[in-house]
C-alpha positions, 0 to 999 in steps of 0.5 A: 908877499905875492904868494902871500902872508902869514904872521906866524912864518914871518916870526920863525923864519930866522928859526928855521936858518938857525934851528939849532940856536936856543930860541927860549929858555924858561928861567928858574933859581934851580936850573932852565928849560932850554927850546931850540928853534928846531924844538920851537918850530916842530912844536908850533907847526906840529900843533897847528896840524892837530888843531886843524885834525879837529876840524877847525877851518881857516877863520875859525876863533880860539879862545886861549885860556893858559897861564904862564907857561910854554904853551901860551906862545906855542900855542898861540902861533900854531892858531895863526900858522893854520890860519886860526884867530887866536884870542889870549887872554890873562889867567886872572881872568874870572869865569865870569868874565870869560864867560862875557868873552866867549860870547862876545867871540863865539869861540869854535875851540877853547884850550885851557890850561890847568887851574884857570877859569873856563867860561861857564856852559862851554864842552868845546875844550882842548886841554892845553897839555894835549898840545904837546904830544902833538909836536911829533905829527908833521908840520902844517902848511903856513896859511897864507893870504891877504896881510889885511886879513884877520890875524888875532883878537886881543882884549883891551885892559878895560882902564876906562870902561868895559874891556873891548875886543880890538882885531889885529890883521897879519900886517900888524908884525911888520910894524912891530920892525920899527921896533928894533932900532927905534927901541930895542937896539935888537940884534940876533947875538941878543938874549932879552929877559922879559920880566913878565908872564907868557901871557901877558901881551907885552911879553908875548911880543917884545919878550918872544915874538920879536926877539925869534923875528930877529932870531935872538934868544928869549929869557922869561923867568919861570912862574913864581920868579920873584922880581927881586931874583930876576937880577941874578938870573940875568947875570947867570944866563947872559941877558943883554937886555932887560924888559918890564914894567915901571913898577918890576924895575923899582923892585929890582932896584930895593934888591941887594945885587950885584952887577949884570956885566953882559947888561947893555940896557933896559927896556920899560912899557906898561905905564908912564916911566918916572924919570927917577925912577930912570935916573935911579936905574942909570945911577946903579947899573950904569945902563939906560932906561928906554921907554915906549909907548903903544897901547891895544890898538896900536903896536908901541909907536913912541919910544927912546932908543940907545941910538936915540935916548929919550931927552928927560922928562919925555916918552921919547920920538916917533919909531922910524916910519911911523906918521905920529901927530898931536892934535888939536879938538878940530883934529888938525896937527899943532905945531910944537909946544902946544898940548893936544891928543897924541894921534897915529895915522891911519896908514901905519901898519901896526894899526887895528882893524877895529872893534869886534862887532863895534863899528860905531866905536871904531870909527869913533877913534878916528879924526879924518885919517888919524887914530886918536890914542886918547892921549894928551901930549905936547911935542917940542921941536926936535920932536920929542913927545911928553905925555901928559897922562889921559883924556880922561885921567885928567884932573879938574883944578878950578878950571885948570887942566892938570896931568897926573903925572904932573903931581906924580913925579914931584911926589916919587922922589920923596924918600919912604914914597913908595908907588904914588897916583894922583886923580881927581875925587868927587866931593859934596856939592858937586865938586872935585879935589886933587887926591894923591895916593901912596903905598911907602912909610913916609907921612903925608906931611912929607909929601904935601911939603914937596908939593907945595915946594914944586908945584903952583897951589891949583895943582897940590893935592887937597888930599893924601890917603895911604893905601896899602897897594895901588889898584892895577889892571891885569897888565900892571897899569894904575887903574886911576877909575877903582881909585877914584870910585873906591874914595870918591867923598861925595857918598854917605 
């Protein structure tokens, strides 16, 4: 790096020594919309020239409102190749709220795509389809510089309290090489399907910008895909891997499919892996599940491997490289068997800079030298690490601590389950109960006797309320805080 980093070059570099290998491929029932790497790069470089035609200067913030469409990566690399900070967000997104974000990042541009909500007062707007025509003018020079400077701005998912702004510096892809064995098993003959949208974080980097690092193939099914087709898209196009969340596997498995022969394996992040779940998966297709763990501040650091499968029951063992640690309330490392926060050292790599104008809150996160994910785990002593669901999700039973999951996994299995969620609800009086939630056609009385079959009387639920879909965040996970202010029984 003595002359230099850039996120961007660092991504496309295998590209360019293959420019005629197919980097992408938009998958529909009807066909395919193939990019080289040649393709991709002139697009990326030939836009970060037109952006900088604009005006725009090295620093400068870009506010990405696209949906699920090419141009969302595109476009994204092209920012950070012209030194630009990208900032994407979902297309879910409300004006309203967006209108909050601009005026958190004070965008210098904004580049929105057709039908989604633009903030409120704003005329600094490039419209996402005038980055197209721009892949014809010559390509820009990669910005390089400082690896520790301001690279993008991502948003967090907001589970427990306001959505914050977390800054990444350009260093932040080297971590996300840790990935590839301890996670992926990622090779470039690789073509990996990532079930999600373009603009979805977790797309953006394990479904694109890792597979082009390692000069792979990348699969994302077309907007308006539905999940129960992605298995004979998979077949059709040769995917070697398959990538989503908990909840687009489960789906996956109530389709009737047919095998995919090239599948070697499948790769799950979002929210916590029901270990049925990944007993179900392995049963059908006869290929494993491998989970990991990471979260907005961090790249995934927590995960199981094909050369290192998760032992049942666990998220897995620290990626290669990583400093990861449980500690106790004095911030000092526990030994094995003992339950504590999940914490990440603070010279990874993969760790943000901060908290977009909150100091206070950054440092906040940190224990001495070790970032706190907020996270309650244990560790046992080949060093694998099982979740036991978050600080804050944690539930209240006559004093007892009690882990969602705890409840959740005993309740999944019961046939007719459906999705399943537990957390604690207020009651009259000032106390608290267990509620657990489903969305399937069993009855309650199924439930409760699994419960009561599994679990110790402190941590069954005092109450079972059907619901006809789980609240979730943009990126999919269980939004336990709308569940538990939708049905708190402590009001009138």
């Amino acid at each position: 790096m003595t002359d230099g980093f850039n996120l961007a070059e660092h991504v496309l570099r295998a590209g360019h020594a293959t420019p005629d290998k197919l980097a992408m491929a938009i998958l529909s029932p009807t066909g395919a919309e193939r990019w080289s790497y040649a393709r991709l790069i002139s697009a990326v470089r030939g836009a970060a020239t037109g952006l900088l035609a604009r005006g725009l200067r090295p620093g400068d913030r870009v506010l990405l409102r696209i949906g699920n469409q090419p141009a969302f990566p595109v476009t994204y690399l092209a920012c950070i190749a012209a030194g630009l900070v990208p900032v994407p967000t979902s297309a879910l997104l409300t004006a309203p709220e967006v209108t909050k974000i601009a005026r958190d990042i004070k965008p210098a541009l904004i580049i929105g795509g057709d039908g989604v909500p633009l903030p409120d007062g704003e005329d600094r707007i490039l419209r996402a389809a005038d980055l197209a025509p721009m892949a014809g003018l010559p390509p820009a020079d990669w910005d390089r510089g400082d690896p520790e400077r301001l690279a993008y701005i991502v948003y967090t998912s907001g589970t427990s309290g306001q959505p914050r702004a977390v800054m990444h510096a350009h260093r932040a892809i080297l971590a996300r090489q840790m990935m590839m064995d301890g996670w992926y098993g990622l090779t470039p003959s690789d073509r990996l399907l990532h079930a999600g949208a373009f603009n979805w974080t977790f797309t953006l980097g394990t479904g694109l910008m890792d597979p082009w690092t390692r000069g792979a193939t990348a699969l994302i099914p077309a907007e308006g895909t539905a999940i129960e087709q992605i298995p004979l898209l998979a077949r059709r196009h040769g995917a070697t891997i398959l990538a989503g969340a908990p909840g687009v596997f489960r789906r996956m498995l109530r389709a009737d499919w047919a095998p995919v022969a090239t599948l070697r394996h499948g790769l799950a992040a979002g929210e916590r892996l029901d270990p049925d779940l990944r007993r179900a998966w392995m049963q059908r297709t006869g290929t494993d599940l491998h989970e990991a763990m990471g979260m907005s501040e961090c790249s995934t650091f927590l995960s199981g491997s094909p050369a290192r499968p998760a032992p049942p029951g666990s998220a897995g063992y620290p990626q290669p490289g990583r400093r990861v640690a449980v500690l106790d309330d004095a911030g000092r490392p526990l030994p094995p068997g003992q339950p504590g926060v999940l914490a990440v050292h603070r010279s990874d790599p993969g760790l943000f800079l901060g908290y977009l104008g909150q100091p206070q809150d950054t440092a906040d996160r940190f224990a001495g030298d070790w970032f706190l994910t907020g996270d309650l785990a244990v560790m046992a002593q080949d060093g694998a690490i099982s979740t036991l669901g978050r600080a804050d999700d944690m539930m209240n039973a006559g004093g007892f601590r009690v882990a969602p999951a705890e409840v959740e996994d005993v309740l999944a299995p019961v046939p007719g389950a459906g999705d399943v969620a537990a957390t604690e609800l207020a009651v009259p009086g000032g106390a608290t109960i267990i509620a657990a939630f489903w969305t399937g056609p069993a009855d309650a009385g199924a439930l409760r006797q699994a419960a009561e079959a599994a679990l110790a009387r402190y941590k069954q639920p005092r109450d079972y309320v059907r619901v006809e879909a789980l609240p979730r965040t943009p990126t999919g996970k269980i939004n336990r805080r709308a569940l538990r202010e939708a049905h708190r029984r402590d009001r009138p």
